[in-house]
N, C-alpha and C positions, 0 to 999 in steps of 0.2 A: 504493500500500500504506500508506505511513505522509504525515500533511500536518500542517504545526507551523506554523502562520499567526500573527504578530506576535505571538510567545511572548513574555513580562514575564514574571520572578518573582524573590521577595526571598526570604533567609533568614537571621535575624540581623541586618538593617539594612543586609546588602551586595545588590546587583544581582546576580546570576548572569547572567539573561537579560532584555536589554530590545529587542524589537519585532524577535526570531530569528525566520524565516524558511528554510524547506528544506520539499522534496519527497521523499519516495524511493520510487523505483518499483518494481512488483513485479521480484523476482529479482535486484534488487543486489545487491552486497555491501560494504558501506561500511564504511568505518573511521573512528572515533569518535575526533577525537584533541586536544588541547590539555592545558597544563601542570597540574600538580595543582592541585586545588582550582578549576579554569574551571566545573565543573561537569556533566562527562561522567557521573556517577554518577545526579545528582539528573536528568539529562536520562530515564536509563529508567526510573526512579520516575517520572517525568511520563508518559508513554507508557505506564507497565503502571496507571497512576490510583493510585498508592502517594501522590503529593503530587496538590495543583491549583494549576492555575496564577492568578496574581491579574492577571494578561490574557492577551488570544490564546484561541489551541484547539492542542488537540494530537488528531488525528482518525486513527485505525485503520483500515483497509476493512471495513465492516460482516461480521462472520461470520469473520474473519479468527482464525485460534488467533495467542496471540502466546506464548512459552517463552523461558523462561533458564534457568540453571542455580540451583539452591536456594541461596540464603544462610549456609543451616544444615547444619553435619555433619550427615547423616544419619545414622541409628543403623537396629536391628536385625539380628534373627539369622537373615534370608532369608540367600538366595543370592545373590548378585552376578548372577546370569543373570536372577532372580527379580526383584531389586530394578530392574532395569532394564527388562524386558517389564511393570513395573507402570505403567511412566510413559506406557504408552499404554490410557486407562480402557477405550476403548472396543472394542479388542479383548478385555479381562479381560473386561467385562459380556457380551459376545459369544459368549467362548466358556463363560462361567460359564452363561447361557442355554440352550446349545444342550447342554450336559449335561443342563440339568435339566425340558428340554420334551422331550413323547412328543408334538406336533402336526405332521406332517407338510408342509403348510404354511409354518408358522413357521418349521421347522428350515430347509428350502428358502430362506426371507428372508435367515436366521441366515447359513448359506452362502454366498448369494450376497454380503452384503454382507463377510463376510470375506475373498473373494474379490477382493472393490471395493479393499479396504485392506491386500492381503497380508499379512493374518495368519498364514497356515501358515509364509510364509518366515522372521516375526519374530526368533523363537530364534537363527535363522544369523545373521542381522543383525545380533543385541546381541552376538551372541558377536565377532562380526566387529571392531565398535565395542570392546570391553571390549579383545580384543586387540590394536588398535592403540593403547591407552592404557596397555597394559604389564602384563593379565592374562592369562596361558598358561590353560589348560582346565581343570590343577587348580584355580587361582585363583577361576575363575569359578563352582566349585562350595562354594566356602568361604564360611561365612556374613560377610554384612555387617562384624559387631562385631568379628572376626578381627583387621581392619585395621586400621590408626593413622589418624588424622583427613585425612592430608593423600592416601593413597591412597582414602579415602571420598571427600574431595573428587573426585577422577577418578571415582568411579562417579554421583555427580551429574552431573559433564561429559557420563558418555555415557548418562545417560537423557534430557539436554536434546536432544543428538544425537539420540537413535533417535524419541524425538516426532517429530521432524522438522515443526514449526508451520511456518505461512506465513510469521511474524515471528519470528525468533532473534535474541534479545537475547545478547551474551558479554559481561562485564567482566571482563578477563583472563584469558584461560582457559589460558595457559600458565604461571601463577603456581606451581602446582603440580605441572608436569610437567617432566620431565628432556628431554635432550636428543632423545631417541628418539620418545617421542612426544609430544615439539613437531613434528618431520617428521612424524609420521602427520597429525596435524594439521592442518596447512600440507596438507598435499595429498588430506583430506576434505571442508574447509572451499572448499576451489578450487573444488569441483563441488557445494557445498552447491544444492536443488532450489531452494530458498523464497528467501526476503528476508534476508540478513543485516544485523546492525549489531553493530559487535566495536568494543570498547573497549581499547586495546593500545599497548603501547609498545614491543612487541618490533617494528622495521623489519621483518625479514626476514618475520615472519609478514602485517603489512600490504603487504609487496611482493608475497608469496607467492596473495594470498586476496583483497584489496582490488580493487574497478573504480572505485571512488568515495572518496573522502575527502571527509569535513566536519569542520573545522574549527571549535573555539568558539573565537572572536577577538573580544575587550574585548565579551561579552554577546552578541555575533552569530554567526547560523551559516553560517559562509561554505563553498560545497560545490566541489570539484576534482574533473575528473575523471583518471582513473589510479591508479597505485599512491602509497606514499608516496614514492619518489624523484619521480616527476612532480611531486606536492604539494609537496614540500618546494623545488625548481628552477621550476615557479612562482609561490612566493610570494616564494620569494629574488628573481626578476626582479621582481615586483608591486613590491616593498618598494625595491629597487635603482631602479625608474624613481619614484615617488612620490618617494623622499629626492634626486633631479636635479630633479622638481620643487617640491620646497618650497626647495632652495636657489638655483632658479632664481628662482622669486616673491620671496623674502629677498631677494634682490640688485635687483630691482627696484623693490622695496619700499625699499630703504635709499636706491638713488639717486634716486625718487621726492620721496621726503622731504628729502634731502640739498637739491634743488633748489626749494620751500617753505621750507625753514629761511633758504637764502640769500637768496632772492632775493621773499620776502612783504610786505618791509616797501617793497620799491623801487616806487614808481607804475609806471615803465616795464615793468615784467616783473610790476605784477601782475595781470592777466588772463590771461599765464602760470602763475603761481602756484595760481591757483584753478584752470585746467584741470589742474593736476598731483595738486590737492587733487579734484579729482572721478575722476582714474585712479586714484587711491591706493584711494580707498572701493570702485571698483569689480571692484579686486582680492581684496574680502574680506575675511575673518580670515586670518592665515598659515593654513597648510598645515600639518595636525598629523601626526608622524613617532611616533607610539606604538608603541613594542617591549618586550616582555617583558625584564625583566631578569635576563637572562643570569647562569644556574649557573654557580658556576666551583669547581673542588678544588683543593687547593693540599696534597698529601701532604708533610711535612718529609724533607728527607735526612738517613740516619743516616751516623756515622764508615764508614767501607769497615774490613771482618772478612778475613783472611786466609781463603780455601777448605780446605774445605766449611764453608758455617755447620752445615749438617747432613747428617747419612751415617748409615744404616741398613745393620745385617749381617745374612744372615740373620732377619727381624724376622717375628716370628706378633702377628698384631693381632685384638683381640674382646674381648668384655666379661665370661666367664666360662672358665676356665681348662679347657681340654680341646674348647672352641668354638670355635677360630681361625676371625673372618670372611675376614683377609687371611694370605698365608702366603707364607713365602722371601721375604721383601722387600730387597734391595738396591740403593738406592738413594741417591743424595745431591742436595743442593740448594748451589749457589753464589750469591753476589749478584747476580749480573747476569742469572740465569734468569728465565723468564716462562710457568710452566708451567700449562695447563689439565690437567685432570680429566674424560676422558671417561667411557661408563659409564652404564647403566640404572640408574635409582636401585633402591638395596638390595644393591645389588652391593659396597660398600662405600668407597667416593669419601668421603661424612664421617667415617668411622670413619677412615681417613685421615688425613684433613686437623685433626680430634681429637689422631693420635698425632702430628703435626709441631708441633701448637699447645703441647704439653705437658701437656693435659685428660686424657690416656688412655695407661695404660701401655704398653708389649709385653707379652705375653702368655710372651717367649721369645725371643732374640736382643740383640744390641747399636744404640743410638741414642748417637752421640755428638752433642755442640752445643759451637759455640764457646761460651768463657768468659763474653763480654760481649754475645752474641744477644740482640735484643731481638724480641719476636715479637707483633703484631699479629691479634688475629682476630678476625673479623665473620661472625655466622652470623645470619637472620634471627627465629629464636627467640629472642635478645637482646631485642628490643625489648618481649615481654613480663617483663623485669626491670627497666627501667626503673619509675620510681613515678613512676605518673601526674599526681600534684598538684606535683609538683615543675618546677623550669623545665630550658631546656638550658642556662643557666647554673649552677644549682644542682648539675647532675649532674656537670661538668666541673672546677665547683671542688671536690668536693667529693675527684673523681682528681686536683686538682693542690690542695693545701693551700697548700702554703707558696708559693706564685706568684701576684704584685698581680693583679689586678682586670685590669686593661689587655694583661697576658698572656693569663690565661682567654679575654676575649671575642675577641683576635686568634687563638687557636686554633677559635672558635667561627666567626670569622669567615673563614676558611679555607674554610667548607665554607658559605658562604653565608649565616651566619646576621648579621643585621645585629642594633642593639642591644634594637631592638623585639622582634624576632621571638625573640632569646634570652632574653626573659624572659616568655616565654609557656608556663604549666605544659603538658606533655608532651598530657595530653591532651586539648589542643586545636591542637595539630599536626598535620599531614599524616603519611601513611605515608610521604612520600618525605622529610618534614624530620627524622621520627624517624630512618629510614633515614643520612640524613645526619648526623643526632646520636651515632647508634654508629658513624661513619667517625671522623667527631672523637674520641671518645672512644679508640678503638683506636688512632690514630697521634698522642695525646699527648705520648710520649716519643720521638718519630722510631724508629718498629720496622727491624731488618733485614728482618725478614721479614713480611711479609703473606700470611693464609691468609684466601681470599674465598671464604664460601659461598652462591652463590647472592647476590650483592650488590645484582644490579638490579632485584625483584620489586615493588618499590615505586617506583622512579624515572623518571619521565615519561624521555620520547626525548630531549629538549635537557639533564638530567640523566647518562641514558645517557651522551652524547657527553662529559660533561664528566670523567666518570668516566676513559673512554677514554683523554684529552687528559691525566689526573692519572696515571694509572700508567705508560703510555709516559715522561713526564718523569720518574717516582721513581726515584731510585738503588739501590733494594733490591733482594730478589725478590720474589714474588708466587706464589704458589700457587692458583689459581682453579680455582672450582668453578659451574659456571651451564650454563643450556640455551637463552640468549642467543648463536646463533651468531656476530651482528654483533660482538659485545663479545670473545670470542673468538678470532676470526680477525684483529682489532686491535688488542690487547692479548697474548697468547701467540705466544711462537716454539717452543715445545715440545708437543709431546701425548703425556698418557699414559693409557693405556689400564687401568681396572681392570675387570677380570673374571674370571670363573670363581676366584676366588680367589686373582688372581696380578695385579701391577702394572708391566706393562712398557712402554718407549717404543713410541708408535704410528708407525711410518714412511708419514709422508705429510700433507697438507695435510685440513682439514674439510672437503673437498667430498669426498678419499678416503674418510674416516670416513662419510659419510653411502651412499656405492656401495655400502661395507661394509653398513650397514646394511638396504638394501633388497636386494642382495644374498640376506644372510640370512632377509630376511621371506619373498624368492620359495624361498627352498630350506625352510622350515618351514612354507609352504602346499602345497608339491607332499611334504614327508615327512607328513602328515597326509592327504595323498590315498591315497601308497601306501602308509599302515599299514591304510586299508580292509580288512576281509578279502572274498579274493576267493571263497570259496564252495569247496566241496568239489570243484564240474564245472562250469568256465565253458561250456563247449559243451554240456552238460549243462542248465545253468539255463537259454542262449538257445534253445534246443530245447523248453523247456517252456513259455517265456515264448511264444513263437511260437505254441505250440497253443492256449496259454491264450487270446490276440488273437485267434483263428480263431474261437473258442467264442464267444467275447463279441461278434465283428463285427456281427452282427445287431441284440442288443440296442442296442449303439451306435451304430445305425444309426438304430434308434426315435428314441432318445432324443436325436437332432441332427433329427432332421425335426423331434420336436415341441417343441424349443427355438425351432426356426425358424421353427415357425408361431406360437410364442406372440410372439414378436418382431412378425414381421410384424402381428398382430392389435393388439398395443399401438401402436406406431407409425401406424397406423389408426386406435386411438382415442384417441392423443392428437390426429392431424387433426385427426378430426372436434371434439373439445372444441373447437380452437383456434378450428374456423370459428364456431363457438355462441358464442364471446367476442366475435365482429368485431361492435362495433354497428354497422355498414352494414347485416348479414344482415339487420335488423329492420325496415328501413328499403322492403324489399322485399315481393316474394310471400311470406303466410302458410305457403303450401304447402313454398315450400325450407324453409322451417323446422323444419315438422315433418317431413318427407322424411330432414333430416340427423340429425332427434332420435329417429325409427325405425331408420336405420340406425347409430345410436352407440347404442341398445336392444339390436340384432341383434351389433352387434360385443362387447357386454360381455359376453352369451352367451356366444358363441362362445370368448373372452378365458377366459371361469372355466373352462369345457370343454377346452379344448387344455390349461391350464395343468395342470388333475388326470390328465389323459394322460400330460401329462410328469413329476408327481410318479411317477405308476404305473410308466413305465418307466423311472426313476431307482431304485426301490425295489426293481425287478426285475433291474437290472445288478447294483447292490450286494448281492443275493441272492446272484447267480448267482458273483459275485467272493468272496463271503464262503465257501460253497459250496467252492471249489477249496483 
């Protein structure tokens, strides 16, 4: 399906790729993985021909559709069900067509090939797709513009989906989706038909959907097979046996020389000395041990606050008085908590997480805070307040004034930013060093509290981890909000549940939450079955349907013979073309020649003949059905 043969390419004066190499066969599913900035992005811009390469090929399977998801919000005032059955042209043109031709014939093509491409079933299918991305029926009848940017984004997801191209390109395609449906996700992606290639940092999702991993490692692309736990177990073993041996060679190398150093100058040992000096050369260059350097977070611990830092009575939460999104809320938060935010997004998880930060009032109720709370929050909308010409040193001094220089950049450095890299204006940063720039930023002053929304949508997987490794150690609480099960289930010892307008502890672990979930999806595909209506007289309607079958047997009876016979006749005529292509036939008697070119005359006869038979009693059934 896809061939990247000694891929080379520069951008800016750096190397991304030099002399990559990978194959991927039809019906993988690969996971596209290495740190920000390796070059996973600029990789399907090669592949969709958006860049060229300045060597190598990157080669498609001829005729092959290749799809992603749009780049751009889309806009307009369609429908959501609309805007989705448009991302396949070919059944629009198809059925736009077959509205507007009276040729009997044609329409018969039109048909079949709609038929080729299940077109009739489309509509079920987007709807199918729409609702596992978290739109119920009304939804999907709501125009487009309705929606806020980040649930458009999901209607791009699932017109990438319902294409369904041989080639599927994803760069993060759970960047924008909640918990809920990240599982739908994860387990449509499993069975995807065609070719995948998914760019992702969420584990769970590459453990979930992944047979292949490739890896970009220092310009190369190195290919695993399995999920990312297999990938990541072994490269740890790859990396774990290479560093025994280069420190094998090392110590070779050093007693090598050790014994040259001593003993080159002595006549008696020097023909020893020069056999020592020819094993040295023929051991090489050392053995080079290149490894990414390791993210690390370093969260400050605040003073320990007597409990509750915060307690909620009765609390009505929203953003216009007589709107409560959230309602009765009782609750409190201590320092040593670790609470996640479960919850379909809209349900109200941010508005939340808002009123614990201090951004959003009650509505109605009492919010007490300790005296000297200090409170941390990170929501991924931040990073468009950042100023882009500005540096991450600029932005950090400018939250700490009166703190030297060598302070600043040790908070900067906390979060990995070295001296280089903190004085590089914002926008020319990574998503995940910006990401890491509003971490620093938020725990300046060592917060009690931490309110995380959505924290890791930017942060490669060795990020992820580090993230993990930082709030485990921090002495505060934490409030999290994310649809990163891994980060999660590693991070939180509490779950709480906001829904239907009410926020209470969820008892049980996230694999309970997700039962829940599917749970619920099988009890609101079977309550949509029986809200069917069933008809005024079921014995009634099969009683009529049975006589209607009777009446029609006949005509259906034409109409399969002479399907059968046009079959048969094509099949005939493609033979006979094929034997007219052998140039051996020519090679022969004139007579076979003509003999097959009389009988593929007689069979295309026959071929147009049978075929207007079977228009005729196609037109005749559908009469006869339209009729009752």
């Amino acid at each position: 399906m896809l061939h990247i043969n000694d891929l080379t390419f520069r951008i800016g004066g750096r190397t991304l790729f030099d002399g990559a190499t990978v194959h991927v066969a039809a019906s993988q599913r690969v996971g596209l993985v290495g740190r920000n900035g390796a070059g996973k992005s600029t990789l399907f811009k090669l592949i969709l021909g958006e860049l060229h390469a300045d060597g190598g090929s990157v080669l498609v399977r001829p005729r092959a559709t290749v799809g992603r998801v749009a780049q751009e919000i889309p806009e307009g005032e369609a429908s959501l069900i609309d805007c989705v059955l448009a991302h396949d042209p070919e059944r629009t043109a198809l059925l736009a067509e077959a509205e507007a031709s009276s040729d009997g014939h044609r329409l018969a093509e039109l048909h079949e090939r709609m038929a080729a491409i299940d077109a009739h079933s489309a509509p079920a299918r987007a709807a199918a797709i729409l609702a596992g991305l978290g739109f119920d029926a009304e939804a999907q009848a709501r125009p487009l513009g309705s929606f806020s940017g980040g649930w458009r984004m999901r209607v791009a997801l699932a017109g990438a989906l319902f294409a369904r191209p041989d080639l599927l390109l994803l760069d993060e395609p759970t960047n924008h989706l909640d918990l809920e449906a990240t599982l739908w996700l994860e387990s449509y992606l499993a069975t995807y038909p065609g070719t995948l290639i998914v760019i992702s940092h969420d584990r769970e999702l590459l453990n979930a959907v992944a047979d292949r991993i490739v890896h970009i490692d220092q310009g190369k692309l190195v290919a695993y097979g399995g999920n990312y736990d297999r990938f990541a177990q072994v490269r740890r073993e790859k990396m774990e046996l290479a560093a025994k041996a280069a420190a094998k060679q090392l110590d070779q190398r050093r007693k090598l020389q050790a014994f040259i150093d001593r003993f080159r100058a002595k006549a008696t040992k020097a023909a020893q000395a020069q056999s020592r000096i020819k094993m040295l050369e023929r051991l090489g260059p050392p053995i080079s041990i290149i490894e990414d350097r390791p993210i690390s977070f370093d969260f400050p611990d605040p003073e320990p606050l007597s409990p509750p830092v915060v307690a909620i009575e009765r609390g009505q939460a929203g953003y216009a008085p007589g709107k409560a999104i959230l309602r009765n809320l009782s609750l409190r938060i201590d320092m040593d908590d670790r609470i996640a935010l479960l919850g379909a997004n809209g349900n109200g998880k941010s508005t939340l997480a808002k009123v614990l930060a201090g951004r959003l009032s009650l509505l109605d109720g009492t919010l007490q805070r300790s005296p000297k709370l200090r409170i941390g929050y990170f929501a991924q909308h931040q990073t468009e307040e950042l100023n882009p010409r500005a540096s991450a040193f600029a932005h950090m001094q400018e939250l700490m004034p009166l703190a030297p220089e060598a302070k600043v950049r040790a908070q900067l450095g906390r979060f990995g930013f070295s001296q280089e890299r903190a004085d590089v204006a914002v926008e020319n940063l990574s998503g995940g060093e910006k990401a890491r720039l509003l971490f620093a930023c938020m725990s300046r002053d060592a917060p009690h509290l931490m309110i995380l929304d959505e924290p890791t949508n930017h942060l490669d997987i060795d990020s992820r981890e580090a993230l993990v490794s930082a709030l485990n150690a921090y002495d505060g609480a934490v409030v999290l909000i994310s649809h990163d099960p891994h980060l999660i289930e590693l991070a939180a010892d509490r779950l709480w549940l906001v829904a239907g307008g009410q926020v209470k502890p969820f008892d049980g672990d996230l694999d309970a939450y997700k039962r829940l979930l599917l749970d619920q999806a099988r009890e609101s595909r079977r309550d949509g079955r029986d809200a069917r209506p069933a008809g005024p007289n079921r014995k009634d309607e099969r009683r009529a349907a049975a006589e209607l079958r009777t009446q029609l047997a006949p005509l259906r009876k034409v109409v399969q013979d002479a399907e059968k016979l046009v079959e048969n006749l094509g099949r005939k005529k493609a033979s006979l073309q094929a034997q007219l292509a052998e140039p051996t036939l020519y090679a022969g008697p004139p007579d076979k020649v003509a003999a097959i070119q009389r009988e593929l005359g007689e069979a295309e006869k026959a071929l147009a003949s049978a075929e207007e038979a079977w228009f005729a009693a196609h037109e005749a059934l559908e009469d006869a059905q339209g009729a009752q």
